[in-house]
LOGU-806438 format. One record per residue (C-alpha): residue in three letters; residue number from 1; x, y, z. Coordinates in nm, 3 decimals. Layout:
REC_r_k_x_y_z
REC_Ala_NUM_X_Y_Z
...
END
This chain:
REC_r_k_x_y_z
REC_Unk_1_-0.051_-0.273_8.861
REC_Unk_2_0.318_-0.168_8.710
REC_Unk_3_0.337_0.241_8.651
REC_Unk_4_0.543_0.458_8.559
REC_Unk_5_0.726_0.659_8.832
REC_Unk_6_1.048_0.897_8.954
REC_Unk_7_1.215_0.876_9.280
REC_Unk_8_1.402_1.244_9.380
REC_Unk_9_1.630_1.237_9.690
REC_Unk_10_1.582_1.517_9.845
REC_Unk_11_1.534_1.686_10.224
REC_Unk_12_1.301_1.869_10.512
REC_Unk_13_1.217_2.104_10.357
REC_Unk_14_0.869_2.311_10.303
REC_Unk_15_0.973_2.362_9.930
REC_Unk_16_0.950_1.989_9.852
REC_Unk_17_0.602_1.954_9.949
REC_Unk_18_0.531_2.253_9.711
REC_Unk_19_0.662_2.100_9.430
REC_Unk_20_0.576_1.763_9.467
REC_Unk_21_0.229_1.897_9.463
REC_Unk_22_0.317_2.117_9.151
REC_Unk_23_0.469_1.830_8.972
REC_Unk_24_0.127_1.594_9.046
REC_Unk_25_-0.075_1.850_8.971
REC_Unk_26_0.097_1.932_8.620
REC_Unk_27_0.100_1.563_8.558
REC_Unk_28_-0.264_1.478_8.656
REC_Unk_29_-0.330_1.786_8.346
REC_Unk_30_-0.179_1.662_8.070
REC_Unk_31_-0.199_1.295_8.128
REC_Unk_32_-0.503_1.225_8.253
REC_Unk_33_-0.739_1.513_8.153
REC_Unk_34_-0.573_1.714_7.834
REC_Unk_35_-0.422_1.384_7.698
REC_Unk_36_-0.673_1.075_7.805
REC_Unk_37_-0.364_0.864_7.900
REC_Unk_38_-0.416_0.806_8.255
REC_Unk_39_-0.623_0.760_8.531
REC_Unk_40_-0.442_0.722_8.909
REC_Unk_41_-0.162_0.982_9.036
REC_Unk_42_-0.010_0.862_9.333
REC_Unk_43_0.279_0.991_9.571
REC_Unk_44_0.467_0.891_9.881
REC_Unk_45_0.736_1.024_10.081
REC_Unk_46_0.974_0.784_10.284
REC_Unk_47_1.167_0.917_10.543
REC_Unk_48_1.552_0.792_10.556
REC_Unk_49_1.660_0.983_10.837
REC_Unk_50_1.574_1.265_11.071
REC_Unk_51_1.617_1.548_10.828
REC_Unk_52_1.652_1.326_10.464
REC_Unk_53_1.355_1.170_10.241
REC_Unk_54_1.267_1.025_9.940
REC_Unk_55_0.988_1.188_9.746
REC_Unk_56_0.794_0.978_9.486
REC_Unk_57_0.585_1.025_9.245
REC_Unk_58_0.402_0.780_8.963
REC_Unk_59_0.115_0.754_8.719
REC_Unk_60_-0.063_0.428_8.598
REC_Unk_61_-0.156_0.421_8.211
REC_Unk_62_-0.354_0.295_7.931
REC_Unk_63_-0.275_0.000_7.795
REC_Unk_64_0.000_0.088_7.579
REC_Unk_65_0.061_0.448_7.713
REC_Unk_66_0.316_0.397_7.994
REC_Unk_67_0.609_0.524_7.728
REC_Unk_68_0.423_0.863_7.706
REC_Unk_69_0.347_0.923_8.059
REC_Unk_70_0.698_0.866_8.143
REC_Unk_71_0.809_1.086_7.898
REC_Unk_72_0.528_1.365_7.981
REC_Unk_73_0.642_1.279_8.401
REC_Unk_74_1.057_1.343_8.355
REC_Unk_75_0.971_1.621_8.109
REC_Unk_76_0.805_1.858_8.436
REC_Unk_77_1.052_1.716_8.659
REC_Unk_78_1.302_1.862_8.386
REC_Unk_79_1.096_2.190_8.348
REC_Unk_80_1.077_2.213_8.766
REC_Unk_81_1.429_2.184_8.814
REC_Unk_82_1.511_2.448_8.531
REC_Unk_83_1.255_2.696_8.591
REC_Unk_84_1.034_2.624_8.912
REC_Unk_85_0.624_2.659_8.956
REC_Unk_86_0.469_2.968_8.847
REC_Unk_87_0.360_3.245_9.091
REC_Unk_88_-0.015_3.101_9.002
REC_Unk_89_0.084_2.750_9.103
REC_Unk_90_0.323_2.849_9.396
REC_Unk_91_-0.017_3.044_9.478
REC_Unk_92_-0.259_2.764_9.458
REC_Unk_93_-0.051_2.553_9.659
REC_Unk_94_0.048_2.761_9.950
REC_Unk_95_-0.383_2.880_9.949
REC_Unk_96_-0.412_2.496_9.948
REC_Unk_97_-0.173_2.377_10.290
REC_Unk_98_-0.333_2.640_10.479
REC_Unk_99_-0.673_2.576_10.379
REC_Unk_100_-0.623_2.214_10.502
REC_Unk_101_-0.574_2.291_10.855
REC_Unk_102_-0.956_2.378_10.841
REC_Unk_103_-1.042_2.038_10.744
REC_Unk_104_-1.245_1.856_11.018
REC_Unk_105_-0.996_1.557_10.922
REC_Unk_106_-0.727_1.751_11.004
REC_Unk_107_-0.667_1.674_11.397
REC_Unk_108_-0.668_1.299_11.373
REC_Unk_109_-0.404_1.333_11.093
REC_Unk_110_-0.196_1.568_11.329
REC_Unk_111_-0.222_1.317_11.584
REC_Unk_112_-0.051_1.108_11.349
REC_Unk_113_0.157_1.285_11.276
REC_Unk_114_0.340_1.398_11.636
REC_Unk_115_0.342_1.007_11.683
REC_Unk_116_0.570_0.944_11.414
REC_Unk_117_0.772_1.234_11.496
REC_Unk_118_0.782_1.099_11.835
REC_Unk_119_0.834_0.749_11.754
REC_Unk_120_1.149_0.784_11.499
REC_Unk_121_1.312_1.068_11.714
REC_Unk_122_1.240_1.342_11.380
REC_Unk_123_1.263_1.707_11.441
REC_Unk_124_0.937_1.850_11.591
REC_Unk_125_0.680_2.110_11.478
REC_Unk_126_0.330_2.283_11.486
REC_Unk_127_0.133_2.405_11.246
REC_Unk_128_0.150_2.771_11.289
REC_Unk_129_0.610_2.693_11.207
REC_Unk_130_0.466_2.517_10.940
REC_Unk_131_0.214_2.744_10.746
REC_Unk_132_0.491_3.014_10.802
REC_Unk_133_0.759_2.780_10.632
REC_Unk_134_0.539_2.702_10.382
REC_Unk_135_0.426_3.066_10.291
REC_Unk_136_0.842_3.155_10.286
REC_Unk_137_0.868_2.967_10.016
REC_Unk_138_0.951_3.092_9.665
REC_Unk_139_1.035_2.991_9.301
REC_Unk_140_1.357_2.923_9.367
REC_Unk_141_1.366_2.720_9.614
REC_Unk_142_1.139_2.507_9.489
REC_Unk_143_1.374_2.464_9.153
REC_Unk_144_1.682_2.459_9.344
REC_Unk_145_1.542_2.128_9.543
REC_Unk_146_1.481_2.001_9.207
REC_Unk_147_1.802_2.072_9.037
REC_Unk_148_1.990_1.896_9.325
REC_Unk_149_1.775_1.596_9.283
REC_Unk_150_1.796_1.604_8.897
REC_Unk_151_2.117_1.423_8.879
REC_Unk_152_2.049_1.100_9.137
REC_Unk_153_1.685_1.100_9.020
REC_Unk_154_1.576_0.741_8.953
REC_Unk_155_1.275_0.640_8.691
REC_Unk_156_1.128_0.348_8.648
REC_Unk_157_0.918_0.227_8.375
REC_Unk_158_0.696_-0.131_8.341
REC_Unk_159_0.897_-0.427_8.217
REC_Unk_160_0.899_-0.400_7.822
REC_Unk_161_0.814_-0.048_7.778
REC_Unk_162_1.099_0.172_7.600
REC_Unk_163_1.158_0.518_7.647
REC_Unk_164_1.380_0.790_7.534
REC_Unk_165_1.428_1.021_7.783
REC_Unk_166_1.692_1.290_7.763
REC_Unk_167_2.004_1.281_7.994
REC_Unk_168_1.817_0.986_8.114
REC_Unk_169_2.057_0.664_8.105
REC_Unk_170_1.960_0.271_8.077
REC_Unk_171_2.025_0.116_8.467
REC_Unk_172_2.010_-0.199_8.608
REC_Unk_173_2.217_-0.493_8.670
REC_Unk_174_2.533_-0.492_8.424
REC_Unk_175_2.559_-0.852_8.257
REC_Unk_176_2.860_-0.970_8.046
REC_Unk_177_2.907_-1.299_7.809
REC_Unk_178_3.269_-1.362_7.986
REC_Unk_179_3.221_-1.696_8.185
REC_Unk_180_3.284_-1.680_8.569
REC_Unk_181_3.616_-1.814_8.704
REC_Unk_182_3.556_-2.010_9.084
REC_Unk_183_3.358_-2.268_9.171
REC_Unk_184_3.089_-2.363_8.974
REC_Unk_185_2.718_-2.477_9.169
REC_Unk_186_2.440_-2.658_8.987
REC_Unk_187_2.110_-2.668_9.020
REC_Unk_188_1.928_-3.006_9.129
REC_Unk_189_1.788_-3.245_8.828
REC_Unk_190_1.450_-3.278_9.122
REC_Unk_191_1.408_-2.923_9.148
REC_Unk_192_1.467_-2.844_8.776
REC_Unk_193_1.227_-3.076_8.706
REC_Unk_194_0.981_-2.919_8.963
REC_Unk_195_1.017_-2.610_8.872
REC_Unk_196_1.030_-2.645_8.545
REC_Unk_197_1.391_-2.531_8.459
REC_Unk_198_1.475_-2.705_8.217
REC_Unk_199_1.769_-2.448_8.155
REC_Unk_200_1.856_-2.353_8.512
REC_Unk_201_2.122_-2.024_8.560
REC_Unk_202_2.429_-2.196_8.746
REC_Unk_203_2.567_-1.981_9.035
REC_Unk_204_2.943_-1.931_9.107
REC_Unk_205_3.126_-1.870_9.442
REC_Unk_206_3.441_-1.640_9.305
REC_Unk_207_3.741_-1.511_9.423
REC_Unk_208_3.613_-1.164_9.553
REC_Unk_209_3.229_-1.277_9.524
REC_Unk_210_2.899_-1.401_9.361
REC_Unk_211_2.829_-1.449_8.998
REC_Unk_212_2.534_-1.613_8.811
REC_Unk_213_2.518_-1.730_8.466
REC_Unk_214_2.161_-1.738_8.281
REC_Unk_215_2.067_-1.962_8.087
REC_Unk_216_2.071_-1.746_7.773
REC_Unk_217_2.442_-1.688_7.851
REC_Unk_218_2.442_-1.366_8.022
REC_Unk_219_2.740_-1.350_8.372
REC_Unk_220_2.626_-1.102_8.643
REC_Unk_221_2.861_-1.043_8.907
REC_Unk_222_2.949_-0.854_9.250
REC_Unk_223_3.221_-0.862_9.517
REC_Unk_224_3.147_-0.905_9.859
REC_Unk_225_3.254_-0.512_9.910
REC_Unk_226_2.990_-0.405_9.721
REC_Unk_227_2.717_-0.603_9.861
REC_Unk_228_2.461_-0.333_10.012
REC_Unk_229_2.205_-0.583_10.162
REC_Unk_230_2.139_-0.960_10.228
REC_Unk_231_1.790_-1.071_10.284
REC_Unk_232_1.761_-1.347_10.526
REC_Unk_233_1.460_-1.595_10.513
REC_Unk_234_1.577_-1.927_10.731
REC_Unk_235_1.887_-2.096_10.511
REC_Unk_236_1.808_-1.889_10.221
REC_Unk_237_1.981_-1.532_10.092
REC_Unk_238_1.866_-1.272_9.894
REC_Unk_239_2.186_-1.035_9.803
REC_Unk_240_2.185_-0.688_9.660
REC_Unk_241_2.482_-0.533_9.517
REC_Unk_242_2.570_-0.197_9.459
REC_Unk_243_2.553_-0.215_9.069
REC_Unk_244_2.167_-0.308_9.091
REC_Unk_245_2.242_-0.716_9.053
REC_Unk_246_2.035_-0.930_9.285
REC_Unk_247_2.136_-1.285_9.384
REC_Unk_248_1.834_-1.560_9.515
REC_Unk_249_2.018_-1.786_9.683
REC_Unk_250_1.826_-2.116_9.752
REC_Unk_251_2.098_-2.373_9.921
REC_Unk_252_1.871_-2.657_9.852
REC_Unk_253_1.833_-2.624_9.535
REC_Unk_254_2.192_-2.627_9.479
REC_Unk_255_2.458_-2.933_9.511
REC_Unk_256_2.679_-2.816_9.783
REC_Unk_257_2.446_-2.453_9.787
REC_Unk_258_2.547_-2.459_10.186
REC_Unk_259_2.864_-2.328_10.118
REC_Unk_260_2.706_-2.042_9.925
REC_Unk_261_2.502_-1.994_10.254
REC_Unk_262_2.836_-2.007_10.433
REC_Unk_263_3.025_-1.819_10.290
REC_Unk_264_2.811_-1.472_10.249
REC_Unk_265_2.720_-1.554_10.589
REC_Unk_266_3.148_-1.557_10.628
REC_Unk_267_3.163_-1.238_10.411
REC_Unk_268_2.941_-0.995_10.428
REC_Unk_269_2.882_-0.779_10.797
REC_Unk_270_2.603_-0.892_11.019
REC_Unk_271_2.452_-0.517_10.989
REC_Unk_272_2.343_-0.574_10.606
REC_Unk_273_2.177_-0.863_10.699
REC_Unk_274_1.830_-0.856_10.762
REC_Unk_275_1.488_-1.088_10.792
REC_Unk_276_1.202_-1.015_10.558
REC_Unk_277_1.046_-0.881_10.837
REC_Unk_278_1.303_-0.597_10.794
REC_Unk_279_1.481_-0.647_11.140
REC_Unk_280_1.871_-0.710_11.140
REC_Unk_281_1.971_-1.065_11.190
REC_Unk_282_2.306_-0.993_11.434
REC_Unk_283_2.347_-1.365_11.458
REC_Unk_284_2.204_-1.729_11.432
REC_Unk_285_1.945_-1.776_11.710
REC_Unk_286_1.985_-2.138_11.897
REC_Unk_287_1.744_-2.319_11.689
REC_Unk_288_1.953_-2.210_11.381
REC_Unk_289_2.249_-2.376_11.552
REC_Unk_290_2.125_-2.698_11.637
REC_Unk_291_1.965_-2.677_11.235
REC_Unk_292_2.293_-2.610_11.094
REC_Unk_293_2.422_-2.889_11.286
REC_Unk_294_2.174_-3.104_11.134
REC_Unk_295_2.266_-3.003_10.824
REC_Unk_296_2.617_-2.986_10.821
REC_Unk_297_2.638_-3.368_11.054
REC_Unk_298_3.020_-3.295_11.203
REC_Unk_299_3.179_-3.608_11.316
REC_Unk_300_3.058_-3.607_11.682
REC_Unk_301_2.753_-3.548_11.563
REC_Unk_302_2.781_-3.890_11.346
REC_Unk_303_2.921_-4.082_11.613
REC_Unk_304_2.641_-4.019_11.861
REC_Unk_305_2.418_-4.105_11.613
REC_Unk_306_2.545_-4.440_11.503
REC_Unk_307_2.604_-4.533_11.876
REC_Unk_308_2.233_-4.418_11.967
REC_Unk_309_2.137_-4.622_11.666
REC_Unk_310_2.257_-4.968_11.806
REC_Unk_311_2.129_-4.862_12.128
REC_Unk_312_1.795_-4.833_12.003
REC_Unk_313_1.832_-5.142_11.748
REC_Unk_314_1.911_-5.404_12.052
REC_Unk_315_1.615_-5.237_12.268
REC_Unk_316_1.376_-5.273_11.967
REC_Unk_317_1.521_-5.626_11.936
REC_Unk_318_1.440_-5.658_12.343
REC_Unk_319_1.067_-5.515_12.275
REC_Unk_320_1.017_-5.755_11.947
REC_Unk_321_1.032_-6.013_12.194
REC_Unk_322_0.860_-5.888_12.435
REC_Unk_323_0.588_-5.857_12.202
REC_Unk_324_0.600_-6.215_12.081
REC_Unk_325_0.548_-6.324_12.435
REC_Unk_326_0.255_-6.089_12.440
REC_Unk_327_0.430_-5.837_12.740
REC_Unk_328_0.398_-5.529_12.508
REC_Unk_329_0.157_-5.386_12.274
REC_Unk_330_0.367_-5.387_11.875
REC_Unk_331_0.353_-4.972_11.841
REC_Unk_332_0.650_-5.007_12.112
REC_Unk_333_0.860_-5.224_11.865
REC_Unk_334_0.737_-4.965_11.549
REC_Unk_335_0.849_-4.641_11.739
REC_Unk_336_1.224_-4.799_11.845
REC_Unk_337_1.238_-4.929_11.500
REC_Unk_338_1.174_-4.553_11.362
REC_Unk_339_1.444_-4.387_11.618
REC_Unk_340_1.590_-4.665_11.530
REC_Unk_341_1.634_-4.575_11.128
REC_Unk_342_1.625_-4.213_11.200
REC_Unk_343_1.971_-4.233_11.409
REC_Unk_344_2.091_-4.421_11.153
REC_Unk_345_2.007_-4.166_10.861
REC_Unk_346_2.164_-3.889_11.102
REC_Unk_347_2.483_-4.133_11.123
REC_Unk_348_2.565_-4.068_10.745
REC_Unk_349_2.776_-3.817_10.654
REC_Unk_350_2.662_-3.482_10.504
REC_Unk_351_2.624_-3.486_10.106
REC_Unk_352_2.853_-3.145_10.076
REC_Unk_353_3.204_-3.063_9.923
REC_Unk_354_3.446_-2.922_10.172
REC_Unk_355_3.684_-2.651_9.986
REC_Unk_356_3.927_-2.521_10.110
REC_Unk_357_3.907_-2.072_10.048
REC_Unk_358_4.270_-2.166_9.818
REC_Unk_359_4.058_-2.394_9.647
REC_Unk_360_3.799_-2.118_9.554
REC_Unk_361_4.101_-1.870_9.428
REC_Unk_362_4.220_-2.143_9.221
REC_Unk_363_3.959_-2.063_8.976
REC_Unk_364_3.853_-2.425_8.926
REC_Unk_365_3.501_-2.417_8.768
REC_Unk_366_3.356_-2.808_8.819
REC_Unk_367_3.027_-2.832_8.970
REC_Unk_368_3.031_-2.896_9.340
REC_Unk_369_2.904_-3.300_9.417
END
């Protein structure tokens, strides 16, 4: 279910987890039991590196309400960073860490624990470091890890729900009305119909990059440079950009899409590109080869195929008549007339517009065949 939510950058530190705590606590009041606006706090913390996390925190709403929890979230993220828990909060929490060592749960989550550590190489601890850590710290630090999160602190808010946040600014993917200059690809009339696109957003291999054009009219746009990410899932890309634009890029669903393929493929490093199982694609495994081959039918690759396609039509012809005379059983002459066909097919060239990268700076804008 969409919530509301803020995502602080932040560090290893003991005075994060005390005010992360602070902050759910303070929001779990007011929304949920002072106010009557919300149910579920949740909280995660991703680690980034050995010593740098993420810390998040969110709150799901009534219907209606997700406007008001976001305000009454960024407002004690605001009053954290400016003035820090009070000594009955900073209290409560520190009486809380210690008092879950006790738990009988505690051990297996330990366990846990030291395996992570282990596993992604982070700095090491015990519990005893950590209580002490923990009861070191004070006011200040907690506000001070607040105040250097306050200016990269990201909040997100359901689709259609408006806010008015202070010093918060609208983000996103920037969109202009100016139309894209390069080469212009189109999306298939079989898969718009499919789909159900009857106004399908046109994509647009550029100069320096990608662009897309909505339907509606809108242009978003990114150079290769400040691509951050490309997911990879077979012949399809998904790219992120640095300015918060994302890119699907379906190749069959385009005329000529391979060359969008291609040429983030040509582009952008191997290390931003990764599966959707999150592991980095380095490069195209064997079976990718021979399918881009496939695909892309190169001359030699044509030739073999329409010489292997008489081949097989004479020995089908050979095995028709061997069936007449009753010598073979017919599935013989139906298989060599399939390889037959399927040769053939392979023999064709590729349906795909070769252009040139002085082509693409020209600026031309006609839809790729």
């Amino acid at each position: 279910m969409p919530a509301s939510g803020v995502l602080l950058s932040g560090t290893r530190d003991p005075a994060w987890n005390i005010g992360m705590a602070v902050l759910g606590e303070r929001l779990r009041a007011e929304a949920r039991h002072q106010r009557g606006l919300s149910y579920e706090v949740f909280g995660d913390i991703i680690q980034i590196g050995p010593t740098s996390r993420q810390y998040l925190i969110g709150a799901d709403a009534r219907q209606g309400q997700d406007g008001a929890v976001a305000e009454i979230l960024w407002e004690h993220v605001r009053r954290l960073a400016a003035e820090g828990p009070t000594d009955e909060e900073l209290a409560h929490e520190k009486a809380g860490f210690a008092e879950s060592y006790d738990d009988p749960r505690w051990p297996a989550e330990e366990v846990a624990g030291q395996a992570r550590v282990t596993l992604f190489d982070l700095p090491r601890g015990d519990p005893e470091s950590r209580l002490s850590e923990i009861a070191d710290v004070t006011r200040e630090d907690v506000a001070r890890c607040f105040a250097q999160a306050f200016p990269t602190a990201l909040i997100a808010v359901p689709a259609g729900v408006s806010v008015n946040l202070q010093g918060v600014g609208i983000g996103g993917c920037p969109r202009t009305k100016e139309a894209p200059r390069g080469q212009m690809f189109s999306m298939k009339t079989v898969v718009r119909l499919i789909a159900r696109q009857w106004r399908a957003p046109h994509l647009y291999l550029t100069e320096t990059g990608l662009a897309r054009q909505d339907p509606d009219g809108d242009v978003h746009q990114t150079s290769f440079e400040d691509v951050i990410g490309v997911e990879v899932d077979g012949d399809n890309r998904i790219v992120f950009a640095a300015n918060g634009c994302i890119f699907p890029v379906v190749p069959d669903a385009y005329r000529g899409g391979e060359l969008l393929s291609d040429a983030i493929d040509s582009a952008i490093p191997a290390t931003l590109r990764y599966s959707s199982d999150g592991q980095v694609v380095a490069k195209a495994s064997p079976i990718d080869a021979i399918a881009r081959v496939g695909r892309d039918r190169p001359l030699w690759y044509r030739l073999l195929n329409g010489v292997a396609a008489v081949v097989f039509a004479l020995a089908t012809a050979v095995l028709y008549v061997n069936w007449q005379w009753g010598t073979v059983e017919l599935w013989w002459v139906i298989v060599g007339a399939v390889v037959t066909l399927w040769c053939a097919w392979d023999a064709r060239p590729a349906r795909r517009r070769k252009t040139s990268r002085a082509d693409r700076q020209s600026g031309d804008s006609a839809p790729a065949a």
